[in-house]
Backbone bond lengths (Angstrom), bond angles and torsions (degrees), N, CA, C in turn:
res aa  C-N    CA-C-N  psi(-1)  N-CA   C-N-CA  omega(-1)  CA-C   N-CA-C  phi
1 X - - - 1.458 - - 1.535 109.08 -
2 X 1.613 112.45 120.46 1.228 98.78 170.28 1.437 130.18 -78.66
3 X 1.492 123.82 157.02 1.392 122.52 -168.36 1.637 98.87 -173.76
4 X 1.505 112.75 146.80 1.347 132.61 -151.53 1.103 97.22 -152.40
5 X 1.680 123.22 117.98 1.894 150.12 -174.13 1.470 81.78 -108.76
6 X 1.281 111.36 117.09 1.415 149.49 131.05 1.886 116.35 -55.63
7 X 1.339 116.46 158.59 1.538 95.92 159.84 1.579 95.22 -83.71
8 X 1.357 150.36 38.07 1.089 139.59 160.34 0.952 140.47 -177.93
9 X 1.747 101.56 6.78 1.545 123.33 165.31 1.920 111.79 -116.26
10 X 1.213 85.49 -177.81 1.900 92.88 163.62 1.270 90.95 -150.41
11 X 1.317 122.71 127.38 1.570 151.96 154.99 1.616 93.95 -67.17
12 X 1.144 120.76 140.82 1.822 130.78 170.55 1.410 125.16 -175.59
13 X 1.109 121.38 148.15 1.513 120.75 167.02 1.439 109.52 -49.08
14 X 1.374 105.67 144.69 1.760 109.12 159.32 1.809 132.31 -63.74
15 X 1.216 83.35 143.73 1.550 101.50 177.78 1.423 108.32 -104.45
16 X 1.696 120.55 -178.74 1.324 125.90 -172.83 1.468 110.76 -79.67
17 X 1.294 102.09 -38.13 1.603 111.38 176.94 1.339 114.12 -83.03
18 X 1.220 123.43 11.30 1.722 108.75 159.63 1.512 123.18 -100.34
19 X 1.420 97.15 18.08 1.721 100.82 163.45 1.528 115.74 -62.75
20 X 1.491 116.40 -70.18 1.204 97.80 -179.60 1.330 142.91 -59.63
21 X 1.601 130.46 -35.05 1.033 118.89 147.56 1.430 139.82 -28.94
22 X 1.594 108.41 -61.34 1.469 112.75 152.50 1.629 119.71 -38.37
23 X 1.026 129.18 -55.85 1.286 131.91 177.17 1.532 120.82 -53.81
24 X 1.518 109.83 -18.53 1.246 115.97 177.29 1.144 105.62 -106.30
25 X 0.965 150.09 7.87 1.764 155.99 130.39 1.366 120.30 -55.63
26 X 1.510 105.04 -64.93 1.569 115.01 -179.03 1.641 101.39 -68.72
27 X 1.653 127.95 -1.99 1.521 108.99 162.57 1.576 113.57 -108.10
28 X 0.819 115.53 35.09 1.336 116.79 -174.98 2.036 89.20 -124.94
29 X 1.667 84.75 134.87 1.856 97.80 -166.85 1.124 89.11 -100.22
30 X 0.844 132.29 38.94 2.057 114.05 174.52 2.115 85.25 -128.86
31 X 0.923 121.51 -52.34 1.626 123.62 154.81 1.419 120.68 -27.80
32 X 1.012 105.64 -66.06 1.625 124.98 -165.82 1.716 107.65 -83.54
33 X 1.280 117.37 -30.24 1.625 115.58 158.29 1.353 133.34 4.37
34 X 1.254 91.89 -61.72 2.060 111.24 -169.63 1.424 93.43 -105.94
35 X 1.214 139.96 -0.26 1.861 124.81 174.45 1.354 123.01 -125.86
36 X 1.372 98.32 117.76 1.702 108.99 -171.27 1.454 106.37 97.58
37 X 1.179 90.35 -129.20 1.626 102.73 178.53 1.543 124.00 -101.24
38 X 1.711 99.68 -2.76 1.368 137.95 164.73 1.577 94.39 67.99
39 X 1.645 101.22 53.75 1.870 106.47 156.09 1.571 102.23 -88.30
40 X 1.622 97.90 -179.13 1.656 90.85 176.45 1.856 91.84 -99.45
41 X 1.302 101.67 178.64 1.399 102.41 179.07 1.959 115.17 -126.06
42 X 1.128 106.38 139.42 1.745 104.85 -172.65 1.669 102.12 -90.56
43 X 1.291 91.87 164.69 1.593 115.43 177.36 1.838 103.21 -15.00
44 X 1.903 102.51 -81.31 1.309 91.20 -160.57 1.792 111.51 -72.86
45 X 1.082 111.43 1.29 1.457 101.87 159.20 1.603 128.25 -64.83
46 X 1.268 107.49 -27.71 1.727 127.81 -171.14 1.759 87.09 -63.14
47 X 1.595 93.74 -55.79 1.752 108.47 -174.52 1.113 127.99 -10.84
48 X 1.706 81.37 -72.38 1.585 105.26 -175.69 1.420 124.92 -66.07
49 X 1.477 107.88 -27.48 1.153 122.17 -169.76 1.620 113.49 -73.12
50 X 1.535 98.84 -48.35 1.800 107.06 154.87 1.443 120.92 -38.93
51 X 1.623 113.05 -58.42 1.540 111.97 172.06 1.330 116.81 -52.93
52 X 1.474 126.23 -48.43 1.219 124.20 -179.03 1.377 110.02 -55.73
53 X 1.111 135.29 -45.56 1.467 143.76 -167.69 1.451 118.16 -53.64
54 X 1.565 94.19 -63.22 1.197 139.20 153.92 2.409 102.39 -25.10
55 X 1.261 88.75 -74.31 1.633 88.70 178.85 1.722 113.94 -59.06
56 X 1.060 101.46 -42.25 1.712 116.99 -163.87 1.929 90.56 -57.39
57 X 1.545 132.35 -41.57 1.248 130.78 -166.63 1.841 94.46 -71.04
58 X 1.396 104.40 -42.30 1.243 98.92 -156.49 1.878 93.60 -71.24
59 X 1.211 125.50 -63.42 1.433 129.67 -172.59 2.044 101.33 -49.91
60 X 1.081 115.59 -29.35 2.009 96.25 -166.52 1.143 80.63 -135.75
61 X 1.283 154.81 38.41 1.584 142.32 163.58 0.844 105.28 38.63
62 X 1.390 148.46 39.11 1.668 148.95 110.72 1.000 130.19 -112.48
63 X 1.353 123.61 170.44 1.831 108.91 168.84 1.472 93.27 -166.95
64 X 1.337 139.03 -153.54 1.310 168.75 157.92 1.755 111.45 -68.69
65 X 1.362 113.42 92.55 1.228 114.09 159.32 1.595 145.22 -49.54
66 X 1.071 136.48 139.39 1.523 139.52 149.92 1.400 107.66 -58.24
67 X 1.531 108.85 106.84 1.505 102.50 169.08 1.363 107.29 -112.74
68 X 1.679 107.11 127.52 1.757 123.14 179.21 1.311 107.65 -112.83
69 X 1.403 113.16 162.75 1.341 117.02 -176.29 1.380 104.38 -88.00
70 X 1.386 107.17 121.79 1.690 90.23 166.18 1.097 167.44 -49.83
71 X 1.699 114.13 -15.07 1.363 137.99 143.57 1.720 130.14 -57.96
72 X 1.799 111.14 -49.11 0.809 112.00 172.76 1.595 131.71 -92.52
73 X 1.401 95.13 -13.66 1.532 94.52 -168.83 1.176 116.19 110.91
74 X 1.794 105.22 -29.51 1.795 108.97 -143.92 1.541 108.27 -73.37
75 X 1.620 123.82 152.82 1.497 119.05 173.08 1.399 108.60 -66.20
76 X 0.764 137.60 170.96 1.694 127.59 -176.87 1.678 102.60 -152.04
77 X 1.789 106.33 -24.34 1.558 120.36 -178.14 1.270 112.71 152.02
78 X 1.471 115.11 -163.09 1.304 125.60 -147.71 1.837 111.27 -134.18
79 X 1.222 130.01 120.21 1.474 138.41 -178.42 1.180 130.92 -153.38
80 X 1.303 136.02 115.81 1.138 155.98 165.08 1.469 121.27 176.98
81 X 1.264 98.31 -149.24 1.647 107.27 -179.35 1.645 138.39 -99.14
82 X 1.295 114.81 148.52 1.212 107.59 -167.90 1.368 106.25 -143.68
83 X 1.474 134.94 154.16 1.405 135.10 159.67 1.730 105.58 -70.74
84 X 1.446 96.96 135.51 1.363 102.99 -167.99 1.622 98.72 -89.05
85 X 0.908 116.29 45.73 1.875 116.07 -159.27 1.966 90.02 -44.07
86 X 1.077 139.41 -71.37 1.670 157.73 -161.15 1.491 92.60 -42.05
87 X 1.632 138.41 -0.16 1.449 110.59 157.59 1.376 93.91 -143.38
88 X 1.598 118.05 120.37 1.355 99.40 179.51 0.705 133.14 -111.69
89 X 2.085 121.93 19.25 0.943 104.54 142.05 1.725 149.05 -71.17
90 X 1.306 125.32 14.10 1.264 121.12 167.77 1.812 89.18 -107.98
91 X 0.938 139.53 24.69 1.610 111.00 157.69 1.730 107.83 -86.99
92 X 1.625 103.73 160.28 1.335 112.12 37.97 2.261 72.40 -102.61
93 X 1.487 89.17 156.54 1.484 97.43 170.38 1.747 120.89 -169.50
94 X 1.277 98.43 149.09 1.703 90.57 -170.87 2.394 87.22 -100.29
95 X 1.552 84.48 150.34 1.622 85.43 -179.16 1.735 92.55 -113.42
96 X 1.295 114.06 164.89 1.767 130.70 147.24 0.757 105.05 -128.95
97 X 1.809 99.94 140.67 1.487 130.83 -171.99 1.008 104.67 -135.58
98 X 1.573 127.92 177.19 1.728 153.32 172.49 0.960 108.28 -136.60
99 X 1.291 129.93 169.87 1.452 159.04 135.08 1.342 116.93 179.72
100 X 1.377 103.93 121.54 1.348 132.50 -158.26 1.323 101.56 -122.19
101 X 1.757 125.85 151.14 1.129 116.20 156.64 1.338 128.12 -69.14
102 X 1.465 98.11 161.48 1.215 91.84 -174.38 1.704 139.32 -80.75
103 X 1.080 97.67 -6.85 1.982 110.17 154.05 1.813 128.18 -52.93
104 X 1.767 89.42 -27.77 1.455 84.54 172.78 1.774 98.05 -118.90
105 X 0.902 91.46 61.14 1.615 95.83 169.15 1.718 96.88 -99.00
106 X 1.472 126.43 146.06 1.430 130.65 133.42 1.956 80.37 112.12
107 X 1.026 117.66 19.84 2.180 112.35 -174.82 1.119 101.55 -129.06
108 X 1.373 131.43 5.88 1.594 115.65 150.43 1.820 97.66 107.01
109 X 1.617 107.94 -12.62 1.492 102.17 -177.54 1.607 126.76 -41.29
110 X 1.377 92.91 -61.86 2.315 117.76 173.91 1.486 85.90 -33.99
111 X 1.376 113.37 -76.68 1.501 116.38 -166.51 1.466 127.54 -44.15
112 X 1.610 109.21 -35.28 1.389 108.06 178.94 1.921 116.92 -80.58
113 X 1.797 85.14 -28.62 1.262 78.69 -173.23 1.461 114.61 -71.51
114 X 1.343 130.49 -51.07 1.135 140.67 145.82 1.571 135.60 16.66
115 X 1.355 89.29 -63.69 1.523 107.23 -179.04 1.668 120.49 -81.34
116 X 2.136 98.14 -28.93 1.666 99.39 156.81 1.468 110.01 -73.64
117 X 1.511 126.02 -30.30 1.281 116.01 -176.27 1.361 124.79 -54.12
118 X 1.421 99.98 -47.64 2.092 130.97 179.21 1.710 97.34 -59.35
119 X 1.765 123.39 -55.26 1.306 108.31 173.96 1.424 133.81 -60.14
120 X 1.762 120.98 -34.49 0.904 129.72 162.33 1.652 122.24 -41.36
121 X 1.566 107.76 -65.26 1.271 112.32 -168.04 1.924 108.49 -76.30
122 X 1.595 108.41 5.08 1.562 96.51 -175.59 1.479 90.37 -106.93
123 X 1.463 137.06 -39.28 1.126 162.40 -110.86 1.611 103.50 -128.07
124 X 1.458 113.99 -69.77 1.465 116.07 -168.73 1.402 104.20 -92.02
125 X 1.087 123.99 -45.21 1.615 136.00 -166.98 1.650 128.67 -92.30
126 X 1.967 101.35 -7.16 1.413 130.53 153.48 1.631 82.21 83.15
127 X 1.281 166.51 -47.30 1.346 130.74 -165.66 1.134 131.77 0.45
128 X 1.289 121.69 136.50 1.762 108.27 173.69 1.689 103.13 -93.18
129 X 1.507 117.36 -30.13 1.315 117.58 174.77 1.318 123.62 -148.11
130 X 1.289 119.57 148.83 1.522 132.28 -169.91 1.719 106.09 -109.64
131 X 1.130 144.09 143.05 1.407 136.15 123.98 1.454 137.54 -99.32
132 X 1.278 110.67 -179.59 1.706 101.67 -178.05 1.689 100.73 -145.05
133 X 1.038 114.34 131.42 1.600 146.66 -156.50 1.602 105.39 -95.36
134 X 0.989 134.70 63.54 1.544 130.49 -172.85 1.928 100.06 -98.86
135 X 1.485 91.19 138.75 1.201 100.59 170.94 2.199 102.29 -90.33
136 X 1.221 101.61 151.60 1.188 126.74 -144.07 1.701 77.32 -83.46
137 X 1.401 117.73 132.96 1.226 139.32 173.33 1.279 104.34 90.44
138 X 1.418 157.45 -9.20 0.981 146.50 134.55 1.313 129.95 -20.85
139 X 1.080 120.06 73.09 1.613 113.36 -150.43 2.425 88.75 -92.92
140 X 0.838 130.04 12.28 1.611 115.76 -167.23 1.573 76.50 -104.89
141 X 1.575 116.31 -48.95 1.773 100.75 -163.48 1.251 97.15 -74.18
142 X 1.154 146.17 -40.99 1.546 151.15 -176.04 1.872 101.07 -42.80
143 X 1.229 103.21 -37.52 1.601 102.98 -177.14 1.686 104.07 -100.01
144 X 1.125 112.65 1.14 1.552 107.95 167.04 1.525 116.76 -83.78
145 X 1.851 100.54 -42.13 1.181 110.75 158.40 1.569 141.23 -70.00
146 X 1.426 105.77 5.46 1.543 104.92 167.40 1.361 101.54 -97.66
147 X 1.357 119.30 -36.12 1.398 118.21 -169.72 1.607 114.02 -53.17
148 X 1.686 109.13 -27.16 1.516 118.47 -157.54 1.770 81.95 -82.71
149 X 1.299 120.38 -32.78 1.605 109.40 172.33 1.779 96.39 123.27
150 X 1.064 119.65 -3.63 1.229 142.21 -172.35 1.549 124.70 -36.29
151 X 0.930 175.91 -92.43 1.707 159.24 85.24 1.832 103.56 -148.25
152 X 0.982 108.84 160.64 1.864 109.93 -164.08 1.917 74.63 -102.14
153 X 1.500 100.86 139.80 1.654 94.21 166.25 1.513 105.78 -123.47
154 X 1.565 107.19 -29.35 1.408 106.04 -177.35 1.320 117.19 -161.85
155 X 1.683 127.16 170.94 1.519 117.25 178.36 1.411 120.58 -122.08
156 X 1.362 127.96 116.65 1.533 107.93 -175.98 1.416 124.72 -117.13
157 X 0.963 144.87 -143.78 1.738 158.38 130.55 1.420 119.99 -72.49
158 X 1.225 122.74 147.26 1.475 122.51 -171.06 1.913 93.48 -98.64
159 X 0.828 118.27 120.86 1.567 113.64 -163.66 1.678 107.88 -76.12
160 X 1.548 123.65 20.40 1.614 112.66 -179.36 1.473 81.26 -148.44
161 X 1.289 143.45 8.47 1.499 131.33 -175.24 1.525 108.40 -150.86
162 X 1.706 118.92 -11.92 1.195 99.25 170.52 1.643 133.31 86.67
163 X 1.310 96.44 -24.17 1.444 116.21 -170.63 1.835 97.22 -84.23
164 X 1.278 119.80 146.43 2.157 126.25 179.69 1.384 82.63 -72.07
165 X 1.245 96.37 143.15 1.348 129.76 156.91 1.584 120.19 -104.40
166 X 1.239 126.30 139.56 1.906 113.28 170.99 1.887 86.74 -116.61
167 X 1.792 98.82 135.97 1.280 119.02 -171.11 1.925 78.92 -93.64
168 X 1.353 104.73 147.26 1.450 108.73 164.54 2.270 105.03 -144.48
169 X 1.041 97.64 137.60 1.723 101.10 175.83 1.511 96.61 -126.95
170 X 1.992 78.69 166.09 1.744 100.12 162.97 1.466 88.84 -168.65
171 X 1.605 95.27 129.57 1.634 104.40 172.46 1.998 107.24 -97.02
172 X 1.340 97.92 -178.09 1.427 93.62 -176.49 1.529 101.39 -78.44
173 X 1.357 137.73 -50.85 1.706 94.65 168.34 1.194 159.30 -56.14
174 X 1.943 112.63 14.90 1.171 118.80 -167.92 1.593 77.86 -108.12
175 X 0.998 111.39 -43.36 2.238 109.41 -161.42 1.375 99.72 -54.04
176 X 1.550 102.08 126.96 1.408 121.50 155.54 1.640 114.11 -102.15
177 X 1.701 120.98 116.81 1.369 126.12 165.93 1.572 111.50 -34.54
């Protein structure tokens, strides 16, 4: 089972009981803003989204983590990697993402997790390159993504919502551990 020690998280596959938590993230609209079409999402949406996640580790040996706090256990949100299949012009390509609740917004979490996510997938899982998919005015992930060391390469349209996108990469000779 994969799993990733933070000094203050644990990165992990999902369990049965992180539906609801998740579900109480993905319904909260101030969260959900910048992803998708930035509706909120109900219970069996969380569901599915677990299953999907859930498949995506098993089919490419990565996917989107459960990130808990390490003291408590608690879910707090969601980070890692995903095939960006929904724009194709940047495939073929693996993306990293966040979404965290919003209580631990502004403590450095996105960032920490991030940077184990970015080492993992350059490091353990051999990628030569990662990108990151920010919708345009997002300025908190925009600064998560400089921190990861990340570079702006280009700007597009989200091809089912319309909304700019800023394309950002980093291959493994730019990443510094």
């Amino acid at each position: 089972m994969t799993e990733i020690l933070t000094p203050r998280l644990i990165l992990r596959r999902w369990h049965d009981d992180d539906l609801i938590p998740l579900s109480e993230i993905d319904g909260d609209a101030e969260v959900m803003r910048w992803i998708g079409d930035g509706s909120v999402r109900g219970l069996d949406d969380s569901a599915e989204d677990i299953e999907r996640m859930e498949e995506e580790w098993d089919e490419e040996g990565f996917g989107l983590f459960a990130v808990e706090l390490l003291g408590s256990g608690e879910l707090i949100g969601v980070v890692g990697l995903s095939v960006p299949e929904y724009l194709a012009e940047v495939m073929p390509a693996v993306e990293i993402s966040w979404r965290l609740g919003r209580q631990y917004w502004g403590q450095g979490y996105a960032s920490e997790a991030a940077h184990a996510t970015l080492e993992f997938a350059l490091q353990d899982r051999g990628l030569d390159r990662v990108v990151a998919i920010n919708r345009a005015g997002n300025d908190e992930s925009e600064n998560v993504i400089r921190k990861l060391g990340m570079v702006a390469e280009r700007d597009t349209t989200h091809p089912a919502y319309g909304h700019l996108l800023q394309i950002h990469g980093i291959d493994l000779t730019e990443y510094e551990a």
